[in-house]
ZARO-827103 format. One record per residue (C-alpha): x, y, z; residue number from 1. Coordinates in Angstrom, 1 decimal. Example, Ala and Ser with C-alpha at 12.3 -4.5 7.8 and 13.67 -1.06 7.14 Angstrom:
2
px:12.3&py:-4.5&pz:7.8&pos:1
px:13.7&py:-1.1&pz:7.1&pos:2
This chain:
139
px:20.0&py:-6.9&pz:-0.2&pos:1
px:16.7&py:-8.0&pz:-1.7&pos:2
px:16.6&py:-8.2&pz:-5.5&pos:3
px:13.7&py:-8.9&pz:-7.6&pos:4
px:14.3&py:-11.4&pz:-10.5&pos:5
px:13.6&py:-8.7&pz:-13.2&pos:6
px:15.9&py:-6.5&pz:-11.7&pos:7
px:18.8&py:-8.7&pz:-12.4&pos:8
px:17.0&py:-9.9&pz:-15.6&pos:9
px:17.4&py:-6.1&pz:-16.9&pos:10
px:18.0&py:-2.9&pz:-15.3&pos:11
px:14.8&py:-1.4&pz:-14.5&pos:12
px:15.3&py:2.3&pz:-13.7&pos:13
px:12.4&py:4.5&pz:-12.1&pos:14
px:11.9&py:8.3&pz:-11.9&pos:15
px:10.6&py:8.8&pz:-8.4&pos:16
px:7.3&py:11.8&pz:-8.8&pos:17
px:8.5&py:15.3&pz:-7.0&pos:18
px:5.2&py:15.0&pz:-4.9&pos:19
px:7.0&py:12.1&pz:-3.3&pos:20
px:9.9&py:11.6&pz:-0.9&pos:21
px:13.4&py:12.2&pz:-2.4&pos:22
px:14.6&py:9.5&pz:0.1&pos:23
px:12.3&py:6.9&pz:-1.9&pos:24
px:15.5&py:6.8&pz:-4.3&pos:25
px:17.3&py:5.6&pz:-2.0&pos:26
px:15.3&py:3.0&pz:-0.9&pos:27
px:14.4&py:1.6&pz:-3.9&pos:28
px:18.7&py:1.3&pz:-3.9&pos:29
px:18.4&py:-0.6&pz:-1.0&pos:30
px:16.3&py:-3.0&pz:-2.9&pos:31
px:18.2&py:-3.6&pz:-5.5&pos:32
px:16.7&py:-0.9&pz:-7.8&pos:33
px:20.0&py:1.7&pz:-7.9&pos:34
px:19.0&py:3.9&pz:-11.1&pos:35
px:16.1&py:5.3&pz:-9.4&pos:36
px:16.2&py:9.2&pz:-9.8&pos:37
px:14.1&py:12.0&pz:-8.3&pos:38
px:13.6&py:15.6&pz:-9.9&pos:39
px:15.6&py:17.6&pz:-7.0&pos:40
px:18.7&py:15.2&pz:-7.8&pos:41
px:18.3&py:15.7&pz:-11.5&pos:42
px:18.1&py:19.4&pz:-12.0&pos:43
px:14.4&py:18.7&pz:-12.4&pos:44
px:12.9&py:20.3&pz:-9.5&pos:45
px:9.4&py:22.2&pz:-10.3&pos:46
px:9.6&py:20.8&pz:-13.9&pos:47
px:5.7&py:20.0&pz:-15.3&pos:48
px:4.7&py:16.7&pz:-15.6&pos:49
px:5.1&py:16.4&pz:-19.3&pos:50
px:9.2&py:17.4&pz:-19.2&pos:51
px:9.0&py:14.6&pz:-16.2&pos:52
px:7.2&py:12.1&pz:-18.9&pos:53
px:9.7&py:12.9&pz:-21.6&pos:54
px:12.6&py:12.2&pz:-19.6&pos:55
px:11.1&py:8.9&pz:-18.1&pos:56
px:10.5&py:7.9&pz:-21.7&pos:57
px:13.7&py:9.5&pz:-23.2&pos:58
px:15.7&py:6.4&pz:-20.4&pos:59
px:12.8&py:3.8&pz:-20.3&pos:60
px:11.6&py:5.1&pz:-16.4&pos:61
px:8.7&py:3.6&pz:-15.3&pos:62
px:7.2&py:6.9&pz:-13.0&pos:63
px:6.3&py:6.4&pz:-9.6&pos:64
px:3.9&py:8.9&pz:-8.7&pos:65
px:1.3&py:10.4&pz:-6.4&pos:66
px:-0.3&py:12.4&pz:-9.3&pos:67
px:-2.2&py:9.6&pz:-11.1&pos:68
px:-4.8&py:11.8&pz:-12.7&pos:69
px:-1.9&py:14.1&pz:-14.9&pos:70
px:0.7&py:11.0&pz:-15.3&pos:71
px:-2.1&py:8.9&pz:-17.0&pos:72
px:-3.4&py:11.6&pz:-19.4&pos:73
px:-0.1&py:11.9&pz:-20.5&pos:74
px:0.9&py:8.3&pz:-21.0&pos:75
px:-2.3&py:7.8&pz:-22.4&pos:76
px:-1.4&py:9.9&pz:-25.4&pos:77
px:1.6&py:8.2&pz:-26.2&pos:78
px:1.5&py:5.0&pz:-28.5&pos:79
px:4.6&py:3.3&pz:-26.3&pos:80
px:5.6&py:4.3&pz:-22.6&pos:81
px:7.5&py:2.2&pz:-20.2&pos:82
px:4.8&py:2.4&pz:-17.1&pos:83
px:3.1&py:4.4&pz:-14.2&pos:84
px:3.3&py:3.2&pz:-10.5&pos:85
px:0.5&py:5.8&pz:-8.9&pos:86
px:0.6&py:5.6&pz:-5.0&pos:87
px:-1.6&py:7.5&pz:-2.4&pos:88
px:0.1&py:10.7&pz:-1.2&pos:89
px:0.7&py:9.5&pz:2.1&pos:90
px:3.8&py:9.6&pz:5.1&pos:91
px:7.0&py:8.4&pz:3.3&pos:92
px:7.0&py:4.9&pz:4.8&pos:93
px:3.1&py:4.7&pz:4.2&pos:94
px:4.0&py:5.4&pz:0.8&pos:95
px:7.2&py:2.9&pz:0.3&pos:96
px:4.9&py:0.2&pz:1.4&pos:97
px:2.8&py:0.8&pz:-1.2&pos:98
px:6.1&py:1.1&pz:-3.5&pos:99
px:6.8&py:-2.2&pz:-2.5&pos:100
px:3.3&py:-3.8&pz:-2.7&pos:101
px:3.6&py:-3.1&pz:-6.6&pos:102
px:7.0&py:-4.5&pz:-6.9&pos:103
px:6.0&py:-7.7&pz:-5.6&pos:104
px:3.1&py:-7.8&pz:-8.2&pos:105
px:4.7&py:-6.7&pz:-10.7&pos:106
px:7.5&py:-9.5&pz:-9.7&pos:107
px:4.8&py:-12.4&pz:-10.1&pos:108
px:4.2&py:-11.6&pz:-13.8&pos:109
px:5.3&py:-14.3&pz:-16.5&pos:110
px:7.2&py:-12.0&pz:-17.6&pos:111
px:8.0&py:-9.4&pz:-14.7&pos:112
px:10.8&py:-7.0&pz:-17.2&pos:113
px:8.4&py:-6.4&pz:-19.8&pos:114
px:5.2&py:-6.1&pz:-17.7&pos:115
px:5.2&py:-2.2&pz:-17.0&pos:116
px:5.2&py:-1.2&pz:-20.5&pos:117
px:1.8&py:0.8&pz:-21.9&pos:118
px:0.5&py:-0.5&pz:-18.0&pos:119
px:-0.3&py:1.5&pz:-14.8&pos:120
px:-0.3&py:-0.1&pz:-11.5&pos:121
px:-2.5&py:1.8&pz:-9.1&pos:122
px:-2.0&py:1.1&pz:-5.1&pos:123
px:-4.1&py:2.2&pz:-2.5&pos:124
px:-4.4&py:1.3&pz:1.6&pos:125
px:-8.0&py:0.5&pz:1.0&pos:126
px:-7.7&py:-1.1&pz:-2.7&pos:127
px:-4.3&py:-3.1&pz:-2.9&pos:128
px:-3.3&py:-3.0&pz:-6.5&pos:129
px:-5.3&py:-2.5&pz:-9.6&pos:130
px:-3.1&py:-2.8&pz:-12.9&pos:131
px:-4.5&py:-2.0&pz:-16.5&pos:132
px:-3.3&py:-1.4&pz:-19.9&pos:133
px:-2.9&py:2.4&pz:-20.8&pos:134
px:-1.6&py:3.9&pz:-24.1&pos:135
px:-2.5&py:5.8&pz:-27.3&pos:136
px:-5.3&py:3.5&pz:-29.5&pos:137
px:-4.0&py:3.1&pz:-32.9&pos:138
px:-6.3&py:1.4&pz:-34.6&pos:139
């Protein structure tokens, strides 16, 4: 099993988008990510996206999502959030590539555990990844 160094570091735990794959859980398990959840396994299923964003940030989730436009409205009006992964809706593998195109960014950080918070990481086919800061301006 292949295990990213921030993984082992601390136990990053996701909360896979209900436009995605269910089955994404279970392959971030595979790579060493097991406390991935998805709304349908969580008595989530057809919850809006803010009830989504409270639970990710009620157990520290980063949320991996197809729905970039919602998920970064509402992390942008929060001081503090533990991080947005936004993938293209695409076919299930097309989409855990992408999955896996941000984890090996995210893994070549300085400091790879702590690199997702008040940050999304946007992946595309076309684009590769585009990360930025994102959170509530308190000054």
């Amino acid at each position: 099993m292949a295990q990213y160094p921030y993984q082992a570091e601390r136990g990053v735990k996701f909360i896979v988008d209900e436009c995605l794959s269910h089955l994404l859980v279970r392959y971030l398990a595979v790579r060493g990510f097991p406390d991935a959840i998805h709304p349908i396994h969580v008595g989530l299923l057809g919850a809006r996206d803010d009830q989504i964003v409270a639970r990710a940030l009620a157990e520290d989730r980063i949320v991996i999502t197809a729905n970039g436009r919602d998920y970064k409205r509402l992390a942008a009006g929060m001081e503090v959030h533990p991080g947005v992964i936004v993938v293209e809706a695409l076919e299930r593998e097309a989409t855990w590539r992408l999955i896996q195109l941000a984890l090996a960014f995210i893994e070549l950080q300085s400091q790879p555990a702590d690199y997702m918070v008040n940050r999304v990481v946007e992946v595309s086919a076309a684009s590769g990844v585009t990360p930025y800061l994102l959170a509530q301006d308190t000054h």
